[in-house]
C-alpha positions in Angstrom: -13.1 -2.8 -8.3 -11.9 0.5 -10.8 -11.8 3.8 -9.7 -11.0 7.0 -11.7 -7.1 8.1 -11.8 -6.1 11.6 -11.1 -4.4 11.3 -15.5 -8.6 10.9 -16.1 -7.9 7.1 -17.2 -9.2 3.6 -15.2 -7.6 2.4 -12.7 -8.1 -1.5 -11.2 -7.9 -2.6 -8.2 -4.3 -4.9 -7.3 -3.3 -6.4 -4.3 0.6 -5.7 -3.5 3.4 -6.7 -1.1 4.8 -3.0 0.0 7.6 -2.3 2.3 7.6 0.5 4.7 10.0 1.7 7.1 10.2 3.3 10.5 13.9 4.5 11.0 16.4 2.0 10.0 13.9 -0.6 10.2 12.4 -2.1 6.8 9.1 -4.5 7.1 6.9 -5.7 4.4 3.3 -5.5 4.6 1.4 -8.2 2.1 -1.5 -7.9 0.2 -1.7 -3.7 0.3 -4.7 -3.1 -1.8 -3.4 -0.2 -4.6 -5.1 1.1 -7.6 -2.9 0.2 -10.8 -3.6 3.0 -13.7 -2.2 1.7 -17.2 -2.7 4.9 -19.1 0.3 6.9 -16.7 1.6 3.9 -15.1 0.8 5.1 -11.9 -0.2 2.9 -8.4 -2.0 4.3 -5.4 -3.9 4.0 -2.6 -6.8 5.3 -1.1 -6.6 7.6 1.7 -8.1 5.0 4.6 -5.6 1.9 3.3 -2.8 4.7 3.5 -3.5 5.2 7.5 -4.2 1.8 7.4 -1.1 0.4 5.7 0.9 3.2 8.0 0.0 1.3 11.5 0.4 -1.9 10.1 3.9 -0.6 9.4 4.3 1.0 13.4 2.5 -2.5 14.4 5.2 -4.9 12.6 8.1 -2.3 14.0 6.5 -2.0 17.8 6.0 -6.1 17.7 9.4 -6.8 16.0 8.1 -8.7 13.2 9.5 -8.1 9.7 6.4 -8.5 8.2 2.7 -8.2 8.6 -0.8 -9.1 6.7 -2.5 -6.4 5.2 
């Protein structure tokens, strides 16, 4: 999957392992779907994986776990 990067150039779909944290607590989320842009080097997600990846992160912290599936 591409979309468009805010730099104008093509960015490709990547599936990442990204750590979050609530507090002092640090979990890792796997397989975060981000969009990789090589012309500015830039990764980001869209706005629904964002809220998504943000209560996987309060779900992994609330359950203990130190990490969590995407």
């Amino acid at each position: 999957m591409k979309t468009i990067c805010v730099c104008g150039g093509l960015a490709r779909l990547q599936y990442k392992n990204e750590q979050g944290r609530i507090k002092d607590k640090v979990v890792t989320i796997y397989n975060v779907p981000a969009y990789y842009c090589a012309d500015c080097q830039e990764a980001f997600t869209t706005g629904s994986d964002s809220l998504r990846f943000a209560q996987r992160v309060r779900k992994a912290v609330e359950s203990g776990a130190e990490e969590l599936e995407f």
